[in-house]
PDB file of N, CA, C and O in Angstrom:
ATOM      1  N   UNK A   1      49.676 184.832 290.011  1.00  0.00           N
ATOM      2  CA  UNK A   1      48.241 184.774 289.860  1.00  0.00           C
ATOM      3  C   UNK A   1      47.601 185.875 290.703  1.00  0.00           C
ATOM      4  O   UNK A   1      48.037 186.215 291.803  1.00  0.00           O
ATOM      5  N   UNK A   2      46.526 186.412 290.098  1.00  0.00           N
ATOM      6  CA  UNK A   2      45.875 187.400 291.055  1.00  0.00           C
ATOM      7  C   UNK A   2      44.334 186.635 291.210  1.00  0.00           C
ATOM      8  O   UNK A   2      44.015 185.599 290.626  1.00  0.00           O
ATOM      9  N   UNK A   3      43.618 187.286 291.990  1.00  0.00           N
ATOM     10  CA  UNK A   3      42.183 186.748 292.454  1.00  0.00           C
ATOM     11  C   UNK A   3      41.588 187.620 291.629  1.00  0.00           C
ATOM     12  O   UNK A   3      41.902 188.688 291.104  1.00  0.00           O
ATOM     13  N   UNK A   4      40.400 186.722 291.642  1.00  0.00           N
ATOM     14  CA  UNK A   4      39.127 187.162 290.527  1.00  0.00           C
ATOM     15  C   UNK A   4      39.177 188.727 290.656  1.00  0.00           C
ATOM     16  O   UNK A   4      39.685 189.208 291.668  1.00  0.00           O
ATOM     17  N   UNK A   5      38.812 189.316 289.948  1.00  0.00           N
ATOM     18  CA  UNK A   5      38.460 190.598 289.726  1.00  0.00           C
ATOM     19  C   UNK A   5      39.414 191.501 290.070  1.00  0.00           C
ATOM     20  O   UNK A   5      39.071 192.683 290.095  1.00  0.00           O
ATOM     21  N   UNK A   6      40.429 191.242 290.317  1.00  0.00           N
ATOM     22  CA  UNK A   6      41.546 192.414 291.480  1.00  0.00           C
ATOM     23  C   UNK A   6      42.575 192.218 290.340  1.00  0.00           C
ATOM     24  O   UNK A   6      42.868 191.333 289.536  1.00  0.00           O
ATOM     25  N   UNK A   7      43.144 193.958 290.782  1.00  0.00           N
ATOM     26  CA  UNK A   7      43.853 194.821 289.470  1.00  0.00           C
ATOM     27  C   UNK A   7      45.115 194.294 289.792  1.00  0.00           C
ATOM     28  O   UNK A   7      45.693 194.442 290.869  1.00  0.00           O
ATOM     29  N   UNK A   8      45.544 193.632 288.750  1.00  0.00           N
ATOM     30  CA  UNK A   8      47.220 193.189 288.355  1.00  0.00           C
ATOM     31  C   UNK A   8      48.276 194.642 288.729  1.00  0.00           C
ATOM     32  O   UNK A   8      49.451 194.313 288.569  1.00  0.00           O
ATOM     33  N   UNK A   9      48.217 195.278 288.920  1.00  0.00           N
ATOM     34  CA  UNK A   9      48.854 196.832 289.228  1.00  0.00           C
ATOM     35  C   UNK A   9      49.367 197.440 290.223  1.00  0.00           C
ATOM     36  O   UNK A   9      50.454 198.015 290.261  1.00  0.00           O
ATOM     37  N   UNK A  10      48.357 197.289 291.297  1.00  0.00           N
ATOM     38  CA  UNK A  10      48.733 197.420 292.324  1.00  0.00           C
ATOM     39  C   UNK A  10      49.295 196.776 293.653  1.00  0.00           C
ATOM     40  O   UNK A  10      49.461 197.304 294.753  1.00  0.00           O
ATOM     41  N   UNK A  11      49.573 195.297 293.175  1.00  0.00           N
ATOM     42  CA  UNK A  11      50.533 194.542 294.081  1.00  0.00           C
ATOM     43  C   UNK A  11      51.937 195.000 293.723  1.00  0.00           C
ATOM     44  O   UNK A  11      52.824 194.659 294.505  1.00  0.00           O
ATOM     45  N   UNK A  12      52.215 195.597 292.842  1.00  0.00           N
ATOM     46  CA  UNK A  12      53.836 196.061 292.461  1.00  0.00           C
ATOM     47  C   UNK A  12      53.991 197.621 293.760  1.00  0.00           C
ATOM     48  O   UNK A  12      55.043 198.149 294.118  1.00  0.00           O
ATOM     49  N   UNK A  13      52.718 197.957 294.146  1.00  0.00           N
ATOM     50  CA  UNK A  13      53.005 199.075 295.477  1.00  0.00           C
ATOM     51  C   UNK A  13      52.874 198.666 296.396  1.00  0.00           C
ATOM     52  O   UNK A  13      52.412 199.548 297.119  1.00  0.00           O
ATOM     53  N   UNK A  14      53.041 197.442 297.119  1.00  0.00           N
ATOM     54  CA  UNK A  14      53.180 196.740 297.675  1.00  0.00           C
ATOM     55  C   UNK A  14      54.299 195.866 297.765  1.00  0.00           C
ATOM     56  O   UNK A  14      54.612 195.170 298.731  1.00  0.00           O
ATOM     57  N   UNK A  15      55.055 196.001 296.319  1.00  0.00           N
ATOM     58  CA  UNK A  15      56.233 194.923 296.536  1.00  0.00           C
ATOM     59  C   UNK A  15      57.140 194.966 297.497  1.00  0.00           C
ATOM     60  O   UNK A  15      57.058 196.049 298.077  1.00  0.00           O
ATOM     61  N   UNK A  16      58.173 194.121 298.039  1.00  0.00           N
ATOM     62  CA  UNK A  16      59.093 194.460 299.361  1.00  0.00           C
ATOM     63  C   UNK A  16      60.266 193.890 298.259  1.00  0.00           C
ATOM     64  O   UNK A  16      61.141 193.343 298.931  1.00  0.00           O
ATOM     65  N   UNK A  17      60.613 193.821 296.720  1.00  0.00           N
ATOM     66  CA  UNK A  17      61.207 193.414 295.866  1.00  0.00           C
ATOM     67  C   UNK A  17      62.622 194.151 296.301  1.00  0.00           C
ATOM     68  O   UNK A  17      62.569 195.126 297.051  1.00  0.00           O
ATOM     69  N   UNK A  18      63.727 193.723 295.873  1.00  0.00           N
ATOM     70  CA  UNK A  18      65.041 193.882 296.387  1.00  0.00           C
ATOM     71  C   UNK A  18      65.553 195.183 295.475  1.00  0.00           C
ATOM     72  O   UNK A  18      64.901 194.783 294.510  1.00  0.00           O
ATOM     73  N   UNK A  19      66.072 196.207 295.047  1.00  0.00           N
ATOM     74  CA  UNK A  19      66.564 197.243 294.626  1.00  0.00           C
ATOM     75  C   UNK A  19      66.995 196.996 293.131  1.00  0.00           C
ATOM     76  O   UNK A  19      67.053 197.856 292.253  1.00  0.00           O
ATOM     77  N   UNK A  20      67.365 195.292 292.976  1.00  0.00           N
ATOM     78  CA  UNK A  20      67.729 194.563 291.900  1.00  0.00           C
ATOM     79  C   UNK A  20      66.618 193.956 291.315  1.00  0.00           C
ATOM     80  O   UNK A  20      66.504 192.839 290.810  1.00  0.00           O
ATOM     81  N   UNK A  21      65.823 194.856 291.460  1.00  0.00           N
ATOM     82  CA  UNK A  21      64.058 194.427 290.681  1.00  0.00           C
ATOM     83  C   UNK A  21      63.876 194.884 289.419  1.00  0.00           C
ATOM     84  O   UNK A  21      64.288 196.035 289.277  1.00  0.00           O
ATOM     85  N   UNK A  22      63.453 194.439 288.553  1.00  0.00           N
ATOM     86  CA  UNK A  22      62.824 194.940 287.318  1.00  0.00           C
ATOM     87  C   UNK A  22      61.990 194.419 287.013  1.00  0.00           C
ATOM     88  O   UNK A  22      61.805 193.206 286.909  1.00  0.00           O
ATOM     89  N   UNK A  23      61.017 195.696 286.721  1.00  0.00           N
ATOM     90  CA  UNK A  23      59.446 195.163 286.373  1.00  0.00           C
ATOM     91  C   UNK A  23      59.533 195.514 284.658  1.00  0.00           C
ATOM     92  O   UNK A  23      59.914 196.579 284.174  1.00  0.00           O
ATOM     93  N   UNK A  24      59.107 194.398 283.974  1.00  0.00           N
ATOM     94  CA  UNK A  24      58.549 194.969 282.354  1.00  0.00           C
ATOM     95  C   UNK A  24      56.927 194.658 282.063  1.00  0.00           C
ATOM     96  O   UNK A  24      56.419 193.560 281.837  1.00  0.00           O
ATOM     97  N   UNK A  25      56.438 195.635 282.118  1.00  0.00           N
ATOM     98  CA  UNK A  25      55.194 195.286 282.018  1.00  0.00           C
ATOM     99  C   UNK A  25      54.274 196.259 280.508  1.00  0.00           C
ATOM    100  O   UNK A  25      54.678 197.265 279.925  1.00  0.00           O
ATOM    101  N   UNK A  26      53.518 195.794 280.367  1.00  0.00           N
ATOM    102  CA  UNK A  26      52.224 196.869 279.158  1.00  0.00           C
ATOM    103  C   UNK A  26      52.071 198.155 279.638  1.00  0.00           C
ATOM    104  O   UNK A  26      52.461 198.528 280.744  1.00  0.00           O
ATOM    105  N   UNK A  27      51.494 198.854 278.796  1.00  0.00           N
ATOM    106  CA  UNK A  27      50.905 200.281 278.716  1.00  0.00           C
ATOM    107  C   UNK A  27      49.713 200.440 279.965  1.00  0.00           C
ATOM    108  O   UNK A  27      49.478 201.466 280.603  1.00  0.00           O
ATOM    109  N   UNK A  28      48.878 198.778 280.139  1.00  0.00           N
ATOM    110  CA  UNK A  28      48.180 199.174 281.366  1.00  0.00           C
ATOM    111  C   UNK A  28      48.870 199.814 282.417  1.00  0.00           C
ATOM    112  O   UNK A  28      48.269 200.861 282.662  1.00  0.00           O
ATOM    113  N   UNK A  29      49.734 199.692 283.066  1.00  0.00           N
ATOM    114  CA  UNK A  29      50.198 199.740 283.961  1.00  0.00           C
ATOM    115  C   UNK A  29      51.297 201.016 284.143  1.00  0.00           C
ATOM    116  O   UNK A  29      51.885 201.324 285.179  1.00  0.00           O
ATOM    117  N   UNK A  30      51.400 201.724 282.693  1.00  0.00           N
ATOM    118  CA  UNK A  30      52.648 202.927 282.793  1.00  0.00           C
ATOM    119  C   UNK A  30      51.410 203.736 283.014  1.00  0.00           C
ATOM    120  O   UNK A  30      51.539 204.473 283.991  1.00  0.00           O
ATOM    121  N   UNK A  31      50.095 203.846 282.336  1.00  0.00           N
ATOM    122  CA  UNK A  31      49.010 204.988 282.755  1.00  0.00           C
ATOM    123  C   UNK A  31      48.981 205.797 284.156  1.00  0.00           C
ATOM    124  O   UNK A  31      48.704 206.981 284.349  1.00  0.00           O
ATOM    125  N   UNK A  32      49.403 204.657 285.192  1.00  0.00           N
ATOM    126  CA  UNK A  32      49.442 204.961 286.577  1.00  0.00           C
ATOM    127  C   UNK A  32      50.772 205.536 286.881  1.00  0.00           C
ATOM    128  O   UNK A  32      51.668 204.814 287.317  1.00  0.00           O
ATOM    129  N   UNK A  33      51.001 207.235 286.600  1.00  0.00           N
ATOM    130  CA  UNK A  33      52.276 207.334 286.974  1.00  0.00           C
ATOM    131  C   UNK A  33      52.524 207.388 288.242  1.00  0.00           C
ATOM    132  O   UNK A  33      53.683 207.023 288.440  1.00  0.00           O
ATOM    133  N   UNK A  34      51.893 207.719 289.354  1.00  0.00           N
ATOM    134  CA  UNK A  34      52.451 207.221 290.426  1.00  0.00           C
ATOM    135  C   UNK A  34      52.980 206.247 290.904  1.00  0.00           C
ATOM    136  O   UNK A  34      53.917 206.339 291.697  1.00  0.00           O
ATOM    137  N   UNK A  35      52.396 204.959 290.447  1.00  0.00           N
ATOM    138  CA  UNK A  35      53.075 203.702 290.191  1.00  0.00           C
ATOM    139  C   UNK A  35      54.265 203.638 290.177  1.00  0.00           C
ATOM    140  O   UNK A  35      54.965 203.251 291.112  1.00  0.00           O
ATOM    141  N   UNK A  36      54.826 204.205 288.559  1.00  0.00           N
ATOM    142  CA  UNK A  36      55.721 204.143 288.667  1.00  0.00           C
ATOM    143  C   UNK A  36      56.858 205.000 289.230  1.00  0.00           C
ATOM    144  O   UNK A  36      58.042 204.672 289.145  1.00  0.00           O
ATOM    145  N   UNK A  37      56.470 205.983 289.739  1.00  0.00           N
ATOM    146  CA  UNK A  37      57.187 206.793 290.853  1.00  0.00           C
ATOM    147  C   UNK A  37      57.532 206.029 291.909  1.00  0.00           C
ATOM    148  O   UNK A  37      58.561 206.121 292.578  1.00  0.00           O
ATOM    149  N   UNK A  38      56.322 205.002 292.085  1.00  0.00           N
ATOM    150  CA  UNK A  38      56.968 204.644 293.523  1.00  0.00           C
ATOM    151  C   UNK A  38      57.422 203.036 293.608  1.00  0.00           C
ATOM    152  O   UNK A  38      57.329 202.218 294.524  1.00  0.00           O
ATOM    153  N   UNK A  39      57.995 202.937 292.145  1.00  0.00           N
ATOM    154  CA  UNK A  39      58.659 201.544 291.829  1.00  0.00           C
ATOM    155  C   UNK A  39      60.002 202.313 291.852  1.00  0.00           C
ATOM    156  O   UNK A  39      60.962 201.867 292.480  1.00  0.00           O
ATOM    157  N   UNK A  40      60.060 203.529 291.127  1.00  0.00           N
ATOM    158  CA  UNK A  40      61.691 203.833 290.774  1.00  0.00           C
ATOM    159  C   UNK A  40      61.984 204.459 292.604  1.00  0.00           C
ATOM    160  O   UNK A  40      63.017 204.375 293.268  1.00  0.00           O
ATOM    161  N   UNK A  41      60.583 205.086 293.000  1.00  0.00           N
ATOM    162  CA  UNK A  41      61.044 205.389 294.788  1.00  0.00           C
ATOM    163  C   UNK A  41      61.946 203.579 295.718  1.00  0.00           C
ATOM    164  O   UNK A  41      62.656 203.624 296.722  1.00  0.00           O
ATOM    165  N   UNK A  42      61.774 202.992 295.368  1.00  0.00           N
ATOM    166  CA  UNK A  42      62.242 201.468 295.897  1.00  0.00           C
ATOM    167  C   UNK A  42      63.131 200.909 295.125  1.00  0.00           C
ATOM    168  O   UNK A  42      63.197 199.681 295.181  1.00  0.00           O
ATOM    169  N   UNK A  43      63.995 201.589 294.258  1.00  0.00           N
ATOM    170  CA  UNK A  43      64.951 201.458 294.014  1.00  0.00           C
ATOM    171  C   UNK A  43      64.807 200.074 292.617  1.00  0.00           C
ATOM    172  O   UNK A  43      65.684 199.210 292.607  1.00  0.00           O
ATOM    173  N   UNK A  44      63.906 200.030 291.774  1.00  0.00           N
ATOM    174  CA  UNK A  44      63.683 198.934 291.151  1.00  0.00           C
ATOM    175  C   UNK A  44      63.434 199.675 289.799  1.00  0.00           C
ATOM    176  O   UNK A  44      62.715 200.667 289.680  1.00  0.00           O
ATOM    177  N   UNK A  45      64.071 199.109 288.877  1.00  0.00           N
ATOM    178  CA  UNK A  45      64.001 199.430 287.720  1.00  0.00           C
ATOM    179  C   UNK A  45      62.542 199.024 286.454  1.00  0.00           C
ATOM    180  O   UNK A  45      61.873 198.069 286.847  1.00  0.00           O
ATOM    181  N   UNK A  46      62.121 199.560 285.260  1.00  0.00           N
ATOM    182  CA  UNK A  46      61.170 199.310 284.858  1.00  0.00           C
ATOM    183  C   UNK A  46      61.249 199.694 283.238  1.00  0.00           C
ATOM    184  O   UNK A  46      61.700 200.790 282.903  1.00  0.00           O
ATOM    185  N   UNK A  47      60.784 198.730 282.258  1.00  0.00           N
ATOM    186  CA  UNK A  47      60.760 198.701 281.221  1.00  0.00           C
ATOM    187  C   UNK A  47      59.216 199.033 280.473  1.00  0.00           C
ATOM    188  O   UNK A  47      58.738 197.911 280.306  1.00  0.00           O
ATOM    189  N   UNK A  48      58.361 199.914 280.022  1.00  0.00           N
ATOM    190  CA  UNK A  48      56.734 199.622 280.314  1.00  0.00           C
ATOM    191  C   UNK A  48      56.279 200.014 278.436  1.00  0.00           C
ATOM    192  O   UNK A  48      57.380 200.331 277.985  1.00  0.00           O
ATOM    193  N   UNK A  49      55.686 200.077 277.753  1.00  0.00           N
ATOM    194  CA  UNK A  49      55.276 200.604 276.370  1.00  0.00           C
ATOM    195  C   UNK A  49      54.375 201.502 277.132  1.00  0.00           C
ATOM    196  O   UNK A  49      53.950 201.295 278.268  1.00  0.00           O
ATOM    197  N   UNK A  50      54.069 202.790 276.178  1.00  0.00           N
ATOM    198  CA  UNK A  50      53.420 203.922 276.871  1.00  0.00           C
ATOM    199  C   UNK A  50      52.122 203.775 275.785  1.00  0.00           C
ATOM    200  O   UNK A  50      52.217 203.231 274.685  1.00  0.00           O
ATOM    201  N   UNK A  51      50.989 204.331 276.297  1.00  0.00           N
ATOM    202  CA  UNK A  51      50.320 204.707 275.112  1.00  0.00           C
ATOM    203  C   UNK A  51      50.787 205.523 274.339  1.00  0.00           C
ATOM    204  O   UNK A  51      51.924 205.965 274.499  1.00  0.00           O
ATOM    205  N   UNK A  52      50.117 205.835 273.487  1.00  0.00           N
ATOM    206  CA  UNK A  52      50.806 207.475 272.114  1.00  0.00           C
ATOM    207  C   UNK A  52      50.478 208.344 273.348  1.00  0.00           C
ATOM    208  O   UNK A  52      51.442 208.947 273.821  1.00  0.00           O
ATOM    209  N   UNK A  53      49.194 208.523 273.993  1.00  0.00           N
ATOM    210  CA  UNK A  53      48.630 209.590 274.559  1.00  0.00           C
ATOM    211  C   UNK A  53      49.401 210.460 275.892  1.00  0.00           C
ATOM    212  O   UNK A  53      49.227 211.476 276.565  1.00  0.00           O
ATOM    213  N   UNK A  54      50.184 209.520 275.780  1.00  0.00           N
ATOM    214  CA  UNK A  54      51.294 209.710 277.235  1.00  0.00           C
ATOM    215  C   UNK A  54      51.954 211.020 277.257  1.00  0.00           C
ATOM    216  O   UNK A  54      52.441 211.537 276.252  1.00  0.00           O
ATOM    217  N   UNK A  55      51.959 211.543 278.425  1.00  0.00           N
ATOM    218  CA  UNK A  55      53.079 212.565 278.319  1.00  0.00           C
ATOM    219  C   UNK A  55      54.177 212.176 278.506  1.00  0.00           C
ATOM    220  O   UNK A  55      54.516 211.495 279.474  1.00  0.00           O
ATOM    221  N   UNK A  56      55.107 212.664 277.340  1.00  0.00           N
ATOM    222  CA  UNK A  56      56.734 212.295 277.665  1.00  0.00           C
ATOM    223  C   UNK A  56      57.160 213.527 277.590  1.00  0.00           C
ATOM    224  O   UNK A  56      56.624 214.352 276.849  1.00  0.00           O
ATOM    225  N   UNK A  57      58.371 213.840 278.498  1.00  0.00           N
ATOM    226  CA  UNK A  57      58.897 214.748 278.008  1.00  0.00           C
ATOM    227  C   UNK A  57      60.519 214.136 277.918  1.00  0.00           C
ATOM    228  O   UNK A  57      61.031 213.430 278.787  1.00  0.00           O
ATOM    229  N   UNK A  58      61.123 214.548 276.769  1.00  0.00           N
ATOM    230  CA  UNK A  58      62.414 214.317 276.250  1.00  0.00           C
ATOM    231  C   UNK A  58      63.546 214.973 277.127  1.00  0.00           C
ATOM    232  O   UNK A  58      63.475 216.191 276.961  1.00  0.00           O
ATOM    233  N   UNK A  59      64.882 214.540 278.271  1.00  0.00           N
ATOM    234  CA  UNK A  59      65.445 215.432 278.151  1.00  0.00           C
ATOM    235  C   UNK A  59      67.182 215.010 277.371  1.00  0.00           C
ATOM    236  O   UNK A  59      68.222 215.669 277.388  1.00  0.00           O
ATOM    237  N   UNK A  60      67.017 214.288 277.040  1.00  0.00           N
ATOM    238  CA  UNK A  60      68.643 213.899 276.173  1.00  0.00           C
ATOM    239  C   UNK A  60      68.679 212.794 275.258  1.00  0.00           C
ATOM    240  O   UNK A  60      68.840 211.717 275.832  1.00  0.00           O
ATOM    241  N   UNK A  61      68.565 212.724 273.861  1.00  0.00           N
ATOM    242  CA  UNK A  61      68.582 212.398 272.653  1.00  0.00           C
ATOM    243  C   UNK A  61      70.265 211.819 272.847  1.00  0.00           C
ATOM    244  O   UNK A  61      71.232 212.443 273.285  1.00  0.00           O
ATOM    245  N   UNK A  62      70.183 210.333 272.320  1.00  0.00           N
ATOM    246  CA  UNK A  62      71.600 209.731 272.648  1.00  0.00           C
ATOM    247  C   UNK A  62      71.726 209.205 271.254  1.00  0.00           C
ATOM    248  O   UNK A  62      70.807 208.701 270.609  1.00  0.00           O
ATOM    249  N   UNK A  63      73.034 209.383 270.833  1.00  0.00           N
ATOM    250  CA  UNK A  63      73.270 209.105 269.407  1.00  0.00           C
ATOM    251  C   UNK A  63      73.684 207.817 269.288  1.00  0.00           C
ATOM    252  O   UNK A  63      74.510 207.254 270.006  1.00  0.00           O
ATOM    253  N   UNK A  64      72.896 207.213 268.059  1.00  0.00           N
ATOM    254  CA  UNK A  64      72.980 205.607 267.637  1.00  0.00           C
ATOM    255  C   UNK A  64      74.220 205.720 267.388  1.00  0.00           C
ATOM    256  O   UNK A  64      74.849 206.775 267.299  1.00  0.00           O
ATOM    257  N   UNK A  65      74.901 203.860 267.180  1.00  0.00           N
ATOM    258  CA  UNK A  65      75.748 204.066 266.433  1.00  0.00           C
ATOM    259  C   UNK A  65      75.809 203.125 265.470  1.00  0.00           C
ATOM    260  O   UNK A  65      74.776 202.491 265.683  1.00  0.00           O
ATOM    261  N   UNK A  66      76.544 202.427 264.204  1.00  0.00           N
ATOM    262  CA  UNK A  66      76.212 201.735 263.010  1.00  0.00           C
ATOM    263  C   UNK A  66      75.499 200.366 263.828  1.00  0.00           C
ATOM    264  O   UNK A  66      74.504 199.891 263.279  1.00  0.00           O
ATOM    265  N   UNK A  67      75.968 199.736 265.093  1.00  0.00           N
ATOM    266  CA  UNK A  67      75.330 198.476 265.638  1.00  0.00           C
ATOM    267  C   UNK A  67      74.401 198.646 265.524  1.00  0.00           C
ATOM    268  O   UNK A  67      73.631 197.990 264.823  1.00  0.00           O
ATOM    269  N   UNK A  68      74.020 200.077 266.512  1.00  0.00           N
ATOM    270  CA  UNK A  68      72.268 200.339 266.982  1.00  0.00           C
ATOM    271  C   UNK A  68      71.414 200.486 265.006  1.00  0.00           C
ATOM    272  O   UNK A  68      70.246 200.230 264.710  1.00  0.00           O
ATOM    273  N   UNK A  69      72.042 200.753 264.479  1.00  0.00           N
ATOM    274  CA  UNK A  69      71.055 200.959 263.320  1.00  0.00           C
ATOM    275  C   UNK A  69      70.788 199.969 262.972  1.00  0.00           C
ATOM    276  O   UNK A  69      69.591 199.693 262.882  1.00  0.00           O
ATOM    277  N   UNK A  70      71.902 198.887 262.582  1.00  0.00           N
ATOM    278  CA  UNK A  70      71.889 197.305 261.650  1.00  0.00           C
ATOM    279  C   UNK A  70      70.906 196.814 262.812  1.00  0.00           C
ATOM    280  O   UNK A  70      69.857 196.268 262.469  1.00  0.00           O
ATOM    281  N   UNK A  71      71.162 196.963 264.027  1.00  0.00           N
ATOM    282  CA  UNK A  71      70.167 196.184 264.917  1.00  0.00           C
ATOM    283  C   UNK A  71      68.558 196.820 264.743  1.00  0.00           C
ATOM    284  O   UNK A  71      67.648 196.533 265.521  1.00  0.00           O
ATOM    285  N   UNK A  72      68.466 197.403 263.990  1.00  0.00           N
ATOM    286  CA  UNK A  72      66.703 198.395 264.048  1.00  0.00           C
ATOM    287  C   UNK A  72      66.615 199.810 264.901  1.00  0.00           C
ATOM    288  O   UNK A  72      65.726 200.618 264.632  1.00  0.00           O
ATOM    289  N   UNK A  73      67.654 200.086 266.019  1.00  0.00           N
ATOM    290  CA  UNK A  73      67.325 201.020 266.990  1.00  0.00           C
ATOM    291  C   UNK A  73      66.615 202.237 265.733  1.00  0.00           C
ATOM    292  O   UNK A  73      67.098 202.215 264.601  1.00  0.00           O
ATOM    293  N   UNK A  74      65.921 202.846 265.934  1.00  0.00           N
ATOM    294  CA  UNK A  74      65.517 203.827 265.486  1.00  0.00           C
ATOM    295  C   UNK A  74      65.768 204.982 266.407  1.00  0.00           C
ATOM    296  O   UNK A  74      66.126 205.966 265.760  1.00  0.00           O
ATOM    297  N   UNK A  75      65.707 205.183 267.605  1.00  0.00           N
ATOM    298  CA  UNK A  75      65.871 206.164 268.598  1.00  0.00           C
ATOM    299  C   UNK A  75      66.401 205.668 269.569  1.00  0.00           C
ATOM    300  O   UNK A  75      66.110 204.509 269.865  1.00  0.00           O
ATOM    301  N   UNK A  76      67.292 206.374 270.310  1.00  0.00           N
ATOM    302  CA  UNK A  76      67.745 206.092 272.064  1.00  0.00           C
ATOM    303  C   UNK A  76      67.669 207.986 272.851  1.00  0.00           C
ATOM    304  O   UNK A  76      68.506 208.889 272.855  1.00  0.00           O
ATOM    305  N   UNK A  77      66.494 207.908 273.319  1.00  0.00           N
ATOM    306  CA  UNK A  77      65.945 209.101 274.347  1.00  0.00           C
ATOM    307  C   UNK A  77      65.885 208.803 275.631  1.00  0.00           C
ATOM    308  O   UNK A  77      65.208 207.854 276.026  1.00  0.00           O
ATOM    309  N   UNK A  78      66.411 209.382 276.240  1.00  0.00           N
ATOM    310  CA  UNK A  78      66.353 209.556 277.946  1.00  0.00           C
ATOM    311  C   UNK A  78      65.055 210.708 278.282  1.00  0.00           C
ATOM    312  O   UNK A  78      65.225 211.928 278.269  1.00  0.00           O
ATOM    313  N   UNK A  79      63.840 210.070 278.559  1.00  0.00           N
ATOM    314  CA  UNK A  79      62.409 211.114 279.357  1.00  0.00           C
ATOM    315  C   UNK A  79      61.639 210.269 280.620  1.00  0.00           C
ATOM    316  O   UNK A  79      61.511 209.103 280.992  1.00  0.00           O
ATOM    317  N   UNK A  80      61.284 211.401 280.962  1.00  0.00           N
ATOM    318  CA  UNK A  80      60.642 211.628 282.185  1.00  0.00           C
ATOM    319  C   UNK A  80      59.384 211.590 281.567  1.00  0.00           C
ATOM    320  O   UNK A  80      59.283 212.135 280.468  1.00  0.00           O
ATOM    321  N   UNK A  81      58.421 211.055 282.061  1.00  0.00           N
ATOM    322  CA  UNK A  81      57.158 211.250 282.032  1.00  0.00           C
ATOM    323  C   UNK A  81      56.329 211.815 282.682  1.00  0.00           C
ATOM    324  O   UNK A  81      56.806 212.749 283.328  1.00  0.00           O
ATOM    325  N   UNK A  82      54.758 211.590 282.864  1.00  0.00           N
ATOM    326  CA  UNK A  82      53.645 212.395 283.361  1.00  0.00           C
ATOM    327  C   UNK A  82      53.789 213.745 283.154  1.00  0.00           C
ATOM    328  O   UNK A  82      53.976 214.155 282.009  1.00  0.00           O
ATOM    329  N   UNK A  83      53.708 214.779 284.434  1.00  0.00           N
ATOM    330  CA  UNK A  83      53.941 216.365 284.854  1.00  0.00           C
ATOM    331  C   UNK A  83      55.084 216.211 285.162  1.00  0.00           C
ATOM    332  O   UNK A  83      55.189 216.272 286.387  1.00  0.00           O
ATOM    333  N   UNK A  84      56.088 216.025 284.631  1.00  0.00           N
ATOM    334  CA  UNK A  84      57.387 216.623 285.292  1.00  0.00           C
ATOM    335  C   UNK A  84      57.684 218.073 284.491  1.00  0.00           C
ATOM    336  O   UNK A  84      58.652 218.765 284.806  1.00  0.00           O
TER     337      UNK A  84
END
C-alpha cells in the first residue's frame, strides 16, 4: 500500500531488497530510466512493458526455436534502453 497521493515508483529506490529481487511492473514505471538503472545497480532483476515511445536500442537478436513459435514467441532481443 502506498499513502494518499505518493508515487508507487519511487519506494523501489529505496528498496534494501536482496540481489534475488524481481520487480515486474507497467510502462509507468520503465519511463524512469534511472530507476531502473538503479534497480539493476542493486543487483535485482526487472520485467517492465515499455511504451512504443521508448528508446530501445537492440544489441543481439536470439533465434526462436519450433517451442518458442508454437508457444507465440514472436521475438527474443537482448536491449538496453534510454541513451545508451
Amino acid at each position: 500500500m502506498k499513502e494518499k497521493g505518493a508515487s508507487e515508483r519511487y519506494p523501489a529506490r529505496r528498496c534494501s531488497r536482496p540481489a534475488s529481487f524481481f520487480y515486474v511492473a507497467d510502462r509507468y514505471y520503465a519511463e524512469v530510466y534511472g530507476l531502473l538503472k538503479q534497480i539493476d545497480e542493486k543487483g535485482c532483476g526487472f520485467l517492465m512493458r515499455l511504451r512504443e515511445s521508448a528508446k530501445v536500442n537492440e544489441e543481439q537478436v536470439l533465434e526462436l526455436d519450433e517451442a518458442d513459435r508454437e508457444a507465440g514467441v514472436i521475438s527474443d532481443t537482448m536491449c538496453t534502453s534510454g541513451n545508451t
